[in-house]
MARTILO-215466 format. One record per atom (N, C-alpha, C, O): x, y, z; residue in three letters; residue number from 1. Coordinates in pm, 1 decimal. Atoms other than C-alpha are relative to their C-alpha. Example, Ala and Ser with C-alpha at 12.3 -4.5 7.8 and 13.67 -1.06 7.14 Angstrom:
<pts>
89.0, -119.0, 0.0, ALA, 1 .
1230.0, -450.0, 780.0, ALA, 1 .
90.0, 120.0, 0.0, ALA, 1 .
193.6, 118.1, 66.5, ALA, 1 .
-82.0, -119.0, -6.0, SER, 2 .
1367.0, -106.0, 714.0, SER, 2 .
-77.0, 109.0, 73.0, SER, 2 .
-26.1, 219.8, 89.9, SER, 2 .
</pts>
This chain:
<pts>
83.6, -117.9, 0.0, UNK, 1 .
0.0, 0.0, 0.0, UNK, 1 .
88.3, 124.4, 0.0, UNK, 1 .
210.3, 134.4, 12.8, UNK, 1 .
-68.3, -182.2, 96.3, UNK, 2 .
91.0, 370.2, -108.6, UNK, 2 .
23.7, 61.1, 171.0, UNK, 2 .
-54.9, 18.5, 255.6, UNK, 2 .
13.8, -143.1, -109.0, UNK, 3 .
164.3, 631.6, 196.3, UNK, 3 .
-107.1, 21.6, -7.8, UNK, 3 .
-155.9, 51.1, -116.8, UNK, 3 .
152.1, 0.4, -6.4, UNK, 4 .
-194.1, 643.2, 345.9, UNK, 4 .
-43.3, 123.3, 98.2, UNK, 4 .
-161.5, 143.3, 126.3, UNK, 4 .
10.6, -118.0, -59.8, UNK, 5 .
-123.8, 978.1, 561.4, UNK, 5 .
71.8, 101.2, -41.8, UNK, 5 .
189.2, 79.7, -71.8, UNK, 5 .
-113.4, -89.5, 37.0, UNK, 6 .
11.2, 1290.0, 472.6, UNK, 6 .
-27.4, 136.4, 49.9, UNK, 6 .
-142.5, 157.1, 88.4, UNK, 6 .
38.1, -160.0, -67.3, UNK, 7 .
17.2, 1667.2, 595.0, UNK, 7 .
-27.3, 30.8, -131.1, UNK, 7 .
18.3, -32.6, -226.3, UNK, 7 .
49.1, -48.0, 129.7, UNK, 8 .
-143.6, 1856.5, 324.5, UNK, 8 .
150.1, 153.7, -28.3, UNK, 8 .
224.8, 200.1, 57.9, UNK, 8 .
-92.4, -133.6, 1.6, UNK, 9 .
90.8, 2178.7, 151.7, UNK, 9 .
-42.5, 57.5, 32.1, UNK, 9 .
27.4, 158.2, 20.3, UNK, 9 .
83.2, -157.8, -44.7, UNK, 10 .
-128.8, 2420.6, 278.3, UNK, 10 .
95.2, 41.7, 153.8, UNK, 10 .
154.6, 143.7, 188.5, UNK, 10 .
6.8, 11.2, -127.9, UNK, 11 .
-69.5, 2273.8, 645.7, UNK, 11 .
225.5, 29.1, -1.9, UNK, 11 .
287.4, 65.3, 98.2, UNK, 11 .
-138.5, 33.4, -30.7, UNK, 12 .
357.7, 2240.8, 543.1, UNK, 12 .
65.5, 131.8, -69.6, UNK, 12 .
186.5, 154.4, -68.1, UNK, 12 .
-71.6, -106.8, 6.6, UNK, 13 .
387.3, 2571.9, 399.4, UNK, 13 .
-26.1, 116.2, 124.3, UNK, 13 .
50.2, 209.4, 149.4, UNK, 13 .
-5.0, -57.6, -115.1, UNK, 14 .
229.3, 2712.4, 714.2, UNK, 14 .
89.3, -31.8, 114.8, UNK, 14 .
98.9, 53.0, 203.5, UNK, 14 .
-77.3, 2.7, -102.0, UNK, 15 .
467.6, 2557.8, 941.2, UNK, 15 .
160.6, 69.9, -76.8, UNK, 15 .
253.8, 124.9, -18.2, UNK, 15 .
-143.7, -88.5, 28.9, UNK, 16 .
755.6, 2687.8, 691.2, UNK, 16 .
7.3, 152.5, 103.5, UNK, 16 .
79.4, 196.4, 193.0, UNK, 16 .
24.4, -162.3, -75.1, UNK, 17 .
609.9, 3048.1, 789.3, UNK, 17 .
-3.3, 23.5, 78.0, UNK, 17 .
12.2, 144.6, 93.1, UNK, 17 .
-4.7, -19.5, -115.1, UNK, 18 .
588.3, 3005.1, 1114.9, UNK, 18 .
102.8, 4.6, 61.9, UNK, 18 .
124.6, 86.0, 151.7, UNK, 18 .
-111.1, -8.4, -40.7, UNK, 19 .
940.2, 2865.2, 1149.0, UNK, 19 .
93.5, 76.1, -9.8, UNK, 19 .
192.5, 79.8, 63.2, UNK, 19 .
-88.0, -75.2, 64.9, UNK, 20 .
1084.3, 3119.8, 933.1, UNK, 20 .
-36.7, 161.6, 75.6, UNK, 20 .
35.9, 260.6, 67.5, UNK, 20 .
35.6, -137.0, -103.3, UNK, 21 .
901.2, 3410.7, 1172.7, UNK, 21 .
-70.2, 95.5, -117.0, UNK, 21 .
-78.5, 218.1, -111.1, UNK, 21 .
76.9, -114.7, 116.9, UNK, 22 .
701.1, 3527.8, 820.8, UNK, 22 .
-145.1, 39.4, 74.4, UNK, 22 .
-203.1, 147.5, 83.9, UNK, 22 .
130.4, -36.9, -104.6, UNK, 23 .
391.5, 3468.5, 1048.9, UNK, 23 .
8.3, -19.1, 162.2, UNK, 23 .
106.4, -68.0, 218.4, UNK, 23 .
-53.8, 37.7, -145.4, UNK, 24 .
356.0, 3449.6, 1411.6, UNK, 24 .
-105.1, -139.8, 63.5, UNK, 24 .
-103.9, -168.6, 183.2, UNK, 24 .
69.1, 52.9, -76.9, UNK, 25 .
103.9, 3188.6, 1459.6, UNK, 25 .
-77.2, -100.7, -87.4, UNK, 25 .
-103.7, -46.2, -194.5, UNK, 25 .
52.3, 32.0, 128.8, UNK, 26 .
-79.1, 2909.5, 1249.5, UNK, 26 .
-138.8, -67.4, 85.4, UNK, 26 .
-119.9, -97.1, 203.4, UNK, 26 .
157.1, 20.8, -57.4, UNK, 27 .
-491.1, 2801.7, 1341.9, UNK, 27 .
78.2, -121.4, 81.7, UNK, 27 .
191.1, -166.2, 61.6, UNK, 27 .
60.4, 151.4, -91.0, UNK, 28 .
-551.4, 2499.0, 1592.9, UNK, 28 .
-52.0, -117.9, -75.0, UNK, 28 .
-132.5, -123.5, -167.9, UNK, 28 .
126.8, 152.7, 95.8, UNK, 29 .
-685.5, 2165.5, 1465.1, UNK, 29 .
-112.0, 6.6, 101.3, UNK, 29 .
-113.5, -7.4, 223.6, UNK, 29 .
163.4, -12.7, -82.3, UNK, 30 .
-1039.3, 2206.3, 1573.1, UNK, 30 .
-87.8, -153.1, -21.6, UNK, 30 .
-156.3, -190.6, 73.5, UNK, 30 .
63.7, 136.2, 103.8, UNK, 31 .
-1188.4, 1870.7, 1379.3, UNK, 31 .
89.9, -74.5, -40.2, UNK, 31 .
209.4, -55.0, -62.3, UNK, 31 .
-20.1, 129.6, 67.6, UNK, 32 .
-1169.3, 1543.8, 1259.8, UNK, 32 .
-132.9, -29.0, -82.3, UNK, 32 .
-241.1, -67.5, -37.9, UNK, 32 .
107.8, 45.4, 61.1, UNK, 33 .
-1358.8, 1510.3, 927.4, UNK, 33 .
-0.3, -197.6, -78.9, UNK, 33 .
88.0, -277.3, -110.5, UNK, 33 .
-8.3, 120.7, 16.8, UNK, 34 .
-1477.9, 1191.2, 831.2, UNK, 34 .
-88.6, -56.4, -143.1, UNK, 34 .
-202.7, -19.8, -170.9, UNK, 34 .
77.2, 6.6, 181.0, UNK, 35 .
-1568.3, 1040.1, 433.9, UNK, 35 .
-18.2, -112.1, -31.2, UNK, 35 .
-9.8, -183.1, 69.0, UNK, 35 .
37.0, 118.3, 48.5, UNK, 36 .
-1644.5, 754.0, 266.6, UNK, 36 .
75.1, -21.3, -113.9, UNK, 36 .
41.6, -128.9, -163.4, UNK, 36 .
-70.8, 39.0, 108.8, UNK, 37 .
-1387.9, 763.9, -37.1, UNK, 37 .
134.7, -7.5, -44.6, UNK, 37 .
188.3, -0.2, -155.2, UNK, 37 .
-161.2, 69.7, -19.6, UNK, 38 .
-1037.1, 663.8, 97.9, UNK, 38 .
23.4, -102.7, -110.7, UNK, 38 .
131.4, -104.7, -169.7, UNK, 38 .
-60.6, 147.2, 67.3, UNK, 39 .
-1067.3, 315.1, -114.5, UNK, 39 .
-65.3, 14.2, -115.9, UNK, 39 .
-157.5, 82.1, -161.2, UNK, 39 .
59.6, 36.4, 167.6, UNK, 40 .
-1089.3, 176.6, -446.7, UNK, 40 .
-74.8, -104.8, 7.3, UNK, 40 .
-127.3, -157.9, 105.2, UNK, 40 .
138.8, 106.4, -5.2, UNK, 41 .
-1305.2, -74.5, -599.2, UNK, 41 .
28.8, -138.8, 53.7, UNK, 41 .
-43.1, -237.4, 69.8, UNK, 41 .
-32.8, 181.4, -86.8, UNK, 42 .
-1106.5, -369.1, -434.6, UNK, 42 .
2.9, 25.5, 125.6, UNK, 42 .
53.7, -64.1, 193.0, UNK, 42 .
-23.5, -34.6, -100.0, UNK, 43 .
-1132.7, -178.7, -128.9, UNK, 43 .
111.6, 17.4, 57.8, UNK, 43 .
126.1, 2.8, 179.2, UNK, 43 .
-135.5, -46.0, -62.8, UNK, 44 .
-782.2, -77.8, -97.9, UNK, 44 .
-3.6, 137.2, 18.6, UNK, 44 .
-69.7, 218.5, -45.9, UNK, 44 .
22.5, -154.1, 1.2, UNK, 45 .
-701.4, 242.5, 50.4, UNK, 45 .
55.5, 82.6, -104.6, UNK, 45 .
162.5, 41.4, -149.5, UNK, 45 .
-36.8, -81.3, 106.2, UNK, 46 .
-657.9, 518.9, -213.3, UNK, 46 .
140.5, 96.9, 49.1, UNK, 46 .
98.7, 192.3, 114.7, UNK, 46 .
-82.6, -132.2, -59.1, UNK, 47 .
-293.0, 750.6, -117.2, UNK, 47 .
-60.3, 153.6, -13.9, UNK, 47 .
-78.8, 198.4, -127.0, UNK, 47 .
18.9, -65.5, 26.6, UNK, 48 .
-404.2, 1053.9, -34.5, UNK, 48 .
75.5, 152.8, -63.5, UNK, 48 .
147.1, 186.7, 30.7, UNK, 48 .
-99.6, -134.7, 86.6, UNK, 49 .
-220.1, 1396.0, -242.5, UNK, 49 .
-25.9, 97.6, 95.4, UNK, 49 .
-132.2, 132.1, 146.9, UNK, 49 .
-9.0, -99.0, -98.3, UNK, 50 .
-61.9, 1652.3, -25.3, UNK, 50 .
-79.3, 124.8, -62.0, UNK, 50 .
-124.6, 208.3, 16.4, UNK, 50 .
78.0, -127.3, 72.9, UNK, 51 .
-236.4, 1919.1, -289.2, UNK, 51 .
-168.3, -14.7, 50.5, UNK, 51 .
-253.3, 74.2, 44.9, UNK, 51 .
151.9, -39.2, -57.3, UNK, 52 .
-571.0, 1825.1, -139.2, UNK, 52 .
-66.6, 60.1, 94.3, UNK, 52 .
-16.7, 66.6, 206.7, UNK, 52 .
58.2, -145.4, -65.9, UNK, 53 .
-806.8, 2080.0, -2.6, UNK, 53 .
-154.9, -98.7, 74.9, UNK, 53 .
-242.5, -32.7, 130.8, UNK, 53 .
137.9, 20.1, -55.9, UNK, 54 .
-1109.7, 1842.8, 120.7, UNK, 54 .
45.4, -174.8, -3.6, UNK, 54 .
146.9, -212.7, -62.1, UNK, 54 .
46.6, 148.8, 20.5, UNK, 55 .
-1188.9, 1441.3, 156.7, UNK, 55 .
-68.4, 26.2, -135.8, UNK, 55 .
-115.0, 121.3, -198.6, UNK, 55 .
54.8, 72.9, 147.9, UNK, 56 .
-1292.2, 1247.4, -141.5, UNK, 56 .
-120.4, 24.2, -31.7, UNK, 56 .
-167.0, 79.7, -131.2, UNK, 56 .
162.7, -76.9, -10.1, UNK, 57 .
-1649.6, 1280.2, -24.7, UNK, 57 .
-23.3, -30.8, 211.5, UNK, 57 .
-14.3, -129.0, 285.2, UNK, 57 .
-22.2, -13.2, -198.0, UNK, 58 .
-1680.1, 1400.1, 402.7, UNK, 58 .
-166.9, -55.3, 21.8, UNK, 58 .
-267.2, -17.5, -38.6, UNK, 58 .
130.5, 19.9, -35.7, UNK, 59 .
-1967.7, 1248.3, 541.5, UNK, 59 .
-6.4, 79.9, 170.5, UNK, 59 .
-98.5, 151.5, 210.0, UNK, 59 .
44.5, -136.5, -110.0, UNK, 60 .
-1935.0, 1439.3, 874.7, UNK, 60 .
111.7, 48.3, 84.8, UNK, 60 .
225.2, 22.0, 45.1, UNK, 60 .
-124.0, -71.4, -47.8, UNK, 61 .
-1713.5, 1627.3, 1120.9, UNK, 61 .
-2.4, 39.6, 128.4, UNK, 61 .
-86.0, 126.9, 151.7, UNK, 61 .
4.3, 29.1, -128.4, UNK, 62 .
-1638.9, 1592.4, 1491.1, UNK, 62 .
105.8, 104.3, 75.2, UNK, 62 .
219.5, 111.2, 28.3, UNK, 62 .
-102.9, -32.9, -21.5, UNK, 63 .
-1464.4, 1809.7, 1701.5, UNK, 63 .
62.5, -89.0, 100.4, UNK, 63 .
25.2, -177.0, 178.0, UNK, 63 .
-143.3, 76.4, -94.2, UNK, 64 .
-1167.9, 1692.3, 1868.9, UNK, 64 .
-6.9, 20.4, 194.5, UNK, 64 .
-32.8, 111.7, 272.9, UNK, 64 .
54.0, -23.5, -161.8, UNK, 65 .
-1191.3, 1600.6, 2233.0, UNK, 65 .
153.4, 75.6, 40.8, UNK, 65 .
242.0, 86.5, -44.0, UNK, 65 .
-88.4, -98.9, -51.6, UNK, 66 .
-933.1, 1825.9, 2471.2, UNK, 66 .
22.7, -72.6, 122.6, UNK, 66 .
-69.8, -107.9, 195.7, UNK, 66 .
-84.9, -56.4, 67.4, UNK, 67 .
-684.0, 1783.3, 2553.8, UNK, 67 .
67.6, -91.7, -80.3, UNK, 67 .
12.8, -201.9, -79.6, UNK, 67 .
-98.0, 39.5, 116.1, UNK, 68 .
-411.9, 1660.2, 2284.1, UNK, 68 .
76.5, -83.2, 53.6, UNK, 68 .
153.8, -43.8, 140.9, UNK, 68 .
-112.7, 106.7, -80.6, UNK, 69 .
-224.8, 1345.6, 2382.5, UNK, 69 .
117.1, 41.7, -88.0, UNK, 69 .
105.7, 117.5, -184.3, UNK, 69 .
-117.9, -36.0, 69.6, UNK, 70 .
129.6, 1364.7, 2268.0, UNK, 70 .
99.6, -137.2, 25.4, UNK, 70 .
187.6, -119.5, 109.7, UNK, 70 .
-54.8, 111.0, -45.5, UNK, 71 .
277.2, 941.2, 2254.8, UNK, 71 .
112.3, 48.0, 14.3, UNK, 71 .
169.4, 70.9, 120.9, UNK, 71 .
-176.0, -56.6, 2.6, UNK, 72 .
609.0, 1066.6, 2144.1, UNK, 72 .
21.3, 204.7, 29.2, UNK, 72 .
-69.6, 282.8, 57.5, UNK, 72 .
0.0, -136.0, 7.7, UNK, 73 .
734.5, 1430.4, 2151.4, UNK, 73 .
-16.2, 90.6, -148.1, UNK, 73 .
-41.6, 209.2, -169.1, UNK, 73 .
31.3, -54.9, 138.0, UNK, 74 .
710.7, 1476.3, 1788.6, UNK, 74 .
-122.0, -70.7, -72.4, UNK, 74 .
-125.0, -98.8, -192.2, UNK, 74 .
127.0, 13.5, 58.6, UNK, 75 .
354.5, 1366.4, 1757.0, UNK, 75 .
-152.6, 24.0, 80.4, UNK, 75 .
-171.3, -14.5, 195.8, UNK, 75 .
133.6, -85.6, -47.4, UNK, 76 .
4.8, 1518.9, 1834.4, UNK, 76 .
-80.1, -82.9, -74.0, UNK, 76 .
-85.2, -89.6, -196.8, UNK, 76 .
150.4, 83.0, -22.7, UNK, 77 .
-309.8, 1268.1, 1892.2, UNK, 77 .
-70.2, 57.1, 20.2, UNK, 77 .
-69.9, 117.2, 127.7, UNK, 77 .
110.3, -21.4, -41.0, UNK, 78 .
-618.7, 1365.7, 1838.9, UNK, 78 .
-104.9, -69.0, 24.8, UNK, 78 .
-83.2, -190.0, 19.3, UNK, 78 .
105.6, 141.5, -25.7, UNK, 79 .
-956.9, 1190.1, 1919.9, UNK, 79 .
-128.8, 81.1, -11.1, UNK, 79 .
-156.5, 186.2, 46.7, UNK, 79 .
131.1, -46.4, -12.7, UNK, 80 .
-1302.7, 1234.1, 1819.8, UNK, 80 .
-102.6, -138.5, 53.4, UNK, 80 .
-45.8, -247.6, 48.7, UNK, 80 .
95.8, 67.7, -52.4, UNK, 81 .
-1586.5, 1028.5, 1954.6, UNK, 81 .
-142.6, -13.2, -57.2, UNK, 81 .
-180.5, 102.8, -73.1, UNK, 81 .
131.3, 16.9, 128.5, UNK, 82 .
-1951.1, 919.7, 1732.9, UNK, 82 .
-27.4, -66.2, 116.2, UNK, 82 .
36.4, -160.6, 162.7, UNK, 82 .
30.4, 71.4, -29.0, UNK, 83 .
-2163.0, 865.8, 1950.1, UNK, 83 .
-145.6, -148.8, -21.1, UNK, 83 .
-234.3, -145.1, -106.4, UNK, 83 .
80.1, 120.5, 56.7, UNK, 84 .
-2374.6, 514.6, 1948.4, UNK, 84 .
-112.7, 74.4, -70.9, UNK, 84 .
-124.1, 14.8, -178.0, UNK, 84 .
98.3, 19.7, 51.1, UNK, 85 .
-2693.4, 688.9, 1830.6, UNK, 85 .
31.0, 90.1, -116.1, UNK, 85 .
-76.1, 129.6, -162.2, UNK, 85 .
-71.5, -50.3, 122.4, UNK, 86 .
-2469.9, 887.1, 1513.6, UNK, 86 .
20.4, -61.0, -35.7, UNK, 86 .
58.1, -159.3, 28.1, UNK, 86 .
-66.2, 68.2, 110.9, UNK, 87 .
-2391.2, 758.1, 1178.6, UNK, 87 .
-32.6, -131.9, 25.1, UNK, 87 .
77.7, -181.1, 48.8, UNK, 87 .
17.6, 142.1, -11.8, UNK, 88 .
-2510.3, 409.6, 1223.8, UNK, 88 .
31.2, -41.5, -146.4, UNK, 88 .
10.2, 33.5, -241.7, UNK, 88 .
6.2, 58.6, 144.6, UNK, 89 .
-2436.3, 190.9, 922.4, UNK, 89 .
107.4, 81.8, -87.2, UNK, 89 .
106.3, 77.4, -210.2, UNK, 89 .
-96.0, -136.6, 93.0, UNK, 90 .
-2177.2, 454.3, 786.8, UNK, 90 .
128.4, -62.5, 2.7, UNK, 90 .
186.6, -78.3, 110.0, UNK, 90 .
-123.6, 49.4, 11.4, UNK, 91 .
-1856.7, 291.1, 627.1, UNK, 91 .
123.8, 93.7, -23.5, UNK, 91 .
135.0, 145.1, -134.7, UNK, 91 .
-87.1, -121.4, 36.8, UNK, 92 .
-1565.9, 528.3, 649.4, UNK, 92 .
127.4, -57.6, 5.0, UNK, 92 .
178.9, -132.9, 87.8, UNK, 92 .
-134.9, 23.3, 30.6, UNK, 93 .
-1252.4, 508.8, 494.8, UNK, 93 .
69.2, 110.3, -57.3, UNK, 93 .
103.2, 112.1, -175.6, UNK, 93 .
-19.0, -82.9, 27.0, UNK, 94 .
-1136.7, 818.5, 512.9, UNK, 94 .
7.5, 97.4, 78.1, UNK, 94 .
-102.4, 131.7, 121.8, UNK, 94 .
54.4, -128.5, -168.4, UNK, 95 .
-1047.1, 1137.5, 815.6, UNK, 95 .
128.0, 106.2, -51.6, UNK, 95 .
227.8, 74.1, -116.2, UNK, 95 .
-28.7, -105.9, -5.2, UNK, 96 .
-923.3, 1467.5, 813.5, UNK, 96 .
50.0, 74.8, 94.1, UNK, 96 .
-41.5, 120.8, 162.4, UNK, 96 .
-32.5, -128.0, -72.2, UNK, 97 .
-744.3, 1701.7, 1012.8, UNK, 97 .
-74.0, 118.1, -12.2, UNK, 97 .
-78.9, 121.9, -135.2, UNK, 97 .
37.3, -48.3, 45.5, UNK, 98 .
-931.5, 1991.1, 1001.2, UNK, 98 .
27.0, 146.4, 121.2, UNK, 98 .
2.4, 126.7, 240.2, UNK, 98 .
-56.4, -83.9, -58.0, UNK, 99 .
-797.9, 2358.9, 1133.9, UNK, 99 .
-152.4, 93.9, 34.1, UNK, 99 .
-253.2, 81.0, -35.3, UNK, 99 .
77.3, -94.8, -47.6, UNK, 100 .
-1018.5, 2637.2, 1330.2, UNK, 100 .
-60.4, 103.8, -109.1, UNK, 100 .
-149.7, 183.9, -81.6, UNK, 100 .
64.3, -86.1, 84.2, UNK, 101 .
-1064.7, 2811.2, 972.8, UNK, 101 .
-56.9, -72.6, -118.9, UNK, 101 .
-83.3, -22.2, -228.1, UNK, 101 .
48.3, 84.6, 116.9, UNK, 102 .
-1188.1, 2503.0, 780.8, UNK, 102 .
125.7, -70.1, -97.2, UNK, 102 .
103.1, -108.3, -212.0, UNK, 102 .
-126.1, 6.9, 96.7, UNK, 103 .
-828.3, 2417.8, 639.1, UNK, 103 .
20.0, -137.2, 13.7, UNK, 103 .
5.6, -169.0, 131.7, UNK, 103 .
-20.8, 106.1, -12.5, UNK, 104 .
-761.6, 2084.9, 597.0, UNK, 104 .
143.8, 10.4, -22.7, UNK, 104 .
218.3, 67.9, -102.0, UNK, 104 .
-213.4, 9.5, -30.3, UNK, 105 .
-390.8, 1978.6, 742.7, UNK, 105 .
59.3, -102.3, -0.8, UNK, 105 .
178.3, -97.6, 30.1, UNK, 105 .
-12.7, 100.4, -27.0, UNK, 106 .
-376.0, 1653.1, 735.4, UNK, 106 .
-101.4, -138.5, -96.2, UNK, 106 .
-207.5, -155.5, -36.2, UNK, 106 .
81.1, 70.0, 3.7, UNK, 107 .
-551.4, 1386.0, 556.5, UNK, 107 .
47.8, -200.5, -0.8, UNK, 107 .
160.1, -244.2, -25.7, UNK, 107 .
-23.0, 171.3, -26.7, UNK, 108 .
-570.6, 953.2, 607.6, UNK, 108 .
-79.0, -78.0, -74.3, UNK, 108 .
-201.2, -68.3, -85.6, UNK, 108 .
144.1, 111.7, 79.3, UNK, 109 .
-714.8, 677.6, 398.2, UNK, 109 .
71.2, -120.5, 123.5, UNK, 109 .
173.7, -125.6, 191.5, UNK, 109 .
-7.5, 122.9, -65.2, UNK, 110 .
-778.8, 333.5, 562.5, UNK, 110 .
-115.4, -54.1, -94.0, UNK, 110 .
-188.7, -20.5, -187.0, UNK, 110 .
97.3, 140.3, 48.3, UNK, 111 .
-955.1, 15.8, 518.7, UNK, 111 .
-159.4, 27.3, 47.1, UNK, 111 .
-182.2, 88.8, 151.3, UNK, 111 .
136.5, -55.0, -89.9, UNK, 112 .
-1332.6, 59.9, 591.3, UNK, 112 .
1.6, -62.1, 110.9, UNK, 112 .
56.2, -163.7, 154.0, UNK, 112 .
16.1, 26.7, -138.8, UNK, 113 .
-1455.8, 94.0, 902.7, UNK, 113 .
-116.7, 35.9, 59.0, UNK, 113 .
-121.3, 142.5, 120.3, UNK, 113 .
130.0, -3.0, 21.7, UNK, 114 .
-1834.0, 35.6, 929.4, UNK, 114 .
-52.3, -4.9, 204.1, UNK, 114 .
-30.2, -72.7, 304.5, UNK, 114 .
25.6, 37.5, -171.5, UNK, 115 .
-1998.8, 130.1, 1256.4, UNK, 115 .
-150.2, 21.2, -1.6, UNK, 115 .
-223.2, 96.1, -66.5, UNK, 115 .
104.7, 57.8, -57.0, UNK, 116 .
-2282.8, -31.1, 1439.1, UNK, 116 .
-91.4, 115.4, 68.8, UNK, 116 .
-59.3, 221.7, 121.9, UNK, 116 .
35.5, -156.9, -122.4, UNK, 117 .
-2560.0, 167.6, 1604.8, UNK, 117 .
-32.4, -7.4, 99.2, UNK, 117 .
-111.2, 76.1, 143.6, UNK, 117 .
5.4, -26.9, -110.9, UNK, 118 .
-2546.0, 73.5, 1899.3, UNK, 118 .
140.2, 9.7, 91.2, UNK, 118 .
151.2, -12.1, 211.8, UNK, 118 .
-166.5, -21.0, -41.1, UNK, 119 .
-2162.4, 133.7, 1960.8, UNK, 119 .
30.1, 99.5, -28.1, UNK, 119 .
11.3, 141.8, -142.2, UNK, 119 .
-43.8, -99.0, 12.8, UNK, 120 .
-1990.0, 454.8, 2084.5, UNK, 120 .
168.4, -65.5, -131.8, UNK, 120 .
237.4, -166.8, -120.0, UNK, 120 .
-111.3, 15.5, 72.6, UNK, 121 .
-1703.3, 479.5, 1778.8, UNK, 121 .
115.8, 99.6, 33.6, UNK, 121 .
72.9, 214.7, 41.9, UNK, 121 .
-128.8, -120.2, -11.4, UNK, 122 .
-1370.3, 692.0, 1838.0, UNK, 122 .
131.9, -54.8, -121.1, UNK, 122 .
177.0, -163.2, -158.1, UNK, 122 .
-85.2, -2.0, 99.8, UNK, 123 .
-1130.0, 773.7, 1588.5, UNK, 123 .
119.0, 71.7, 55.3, UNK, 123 .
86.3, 178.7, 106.7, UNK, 123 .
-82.0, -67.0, 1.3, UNK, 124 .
-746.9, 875.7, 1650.2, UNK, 124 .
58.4, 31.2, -161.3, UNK, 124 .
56.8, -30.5, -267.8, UNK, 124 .
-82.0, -39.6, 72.8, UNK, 125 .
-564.6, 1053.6, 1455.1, UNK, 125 .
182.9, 54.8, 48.7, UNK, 125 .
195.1, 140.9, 135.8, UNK, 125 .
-74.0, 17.2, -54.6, UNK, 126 .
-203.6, 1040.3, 1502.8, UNK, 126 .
112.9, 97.0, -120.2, UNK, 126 .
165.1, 46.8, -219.8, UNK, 126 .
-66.5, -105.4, 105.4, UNK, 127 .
-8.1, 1396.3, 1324.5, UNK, 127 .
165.5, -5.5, 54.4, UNK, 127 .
202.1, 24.6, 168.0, UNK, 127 .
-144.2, 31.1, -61.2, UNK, 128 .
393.9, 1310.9, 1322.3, UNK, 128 .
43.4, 73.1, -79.1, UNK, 128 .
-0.4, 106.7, -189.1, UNK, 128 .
-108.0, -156.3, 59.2, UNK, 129 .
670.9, 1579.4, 1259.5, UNK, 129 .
128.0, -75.2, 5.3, UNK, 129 .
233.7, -19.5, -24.5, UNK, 129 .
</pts>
């Protein structure tokens, strides 16, 4: 399988600017969006392109619970939570980073991942530098 995470350029020319002191500050990840068109027709995940500005197709968008785990020092966990009586039946292969101004910074394909409705679902997302 292809590289199935990637920071988007939007999200890697804002940390240039930040490092370089052109700006002083770059949004928050506020969200985790979530889509249905990570995979192809054999159900493999699709790589997603750092030039992308959205999911394939978002079926919805969670914010991120608080606060930010951090396993290593050069990586920032986030976590959203669906709960049991959301999205029932909804196969997603497909999540988003998604910044305080709508910017997508991050995006992930996976294998589907079909949830039940009577089960709370949580999704990490795991952003490494």
């Amino acid at each position: 399988m292809a590289e199935n995470s990637i920071i988007t350029k939007f999200r890697r020319e804002q940390l240039a600017k930040v490092t370089s002191g052109q700006i002083a500050s770059i949004d928050k990840i506020a969200y985790i969006a979530l889509g249905d068109g990570g995979v192809n027709e054999s159900g493999e995940p699709i790589a997603p392109d750092v030039e992308q500005e959205a999911l394939t197709h978002e079926v919805c968008r969670y914010a991120v619970q608080k606060p930010v785990a951090f396993p290593v020092e050069t990586t920032a966990q986030f976590v959203i939570v669906i709960p049991e009586d959301e999205q029932a039946k909804t196969k997603f292969s497909e999540m988003g980073l998604v910044d305080t101004e709508g910017n997508f910074v991050a995006i992930k394909t996976m294998y589907v991942k079909q949830k039940d409705d009577d089960v709370e679902f949580s999704f990490t997302f795991d952003m490494e530098f």
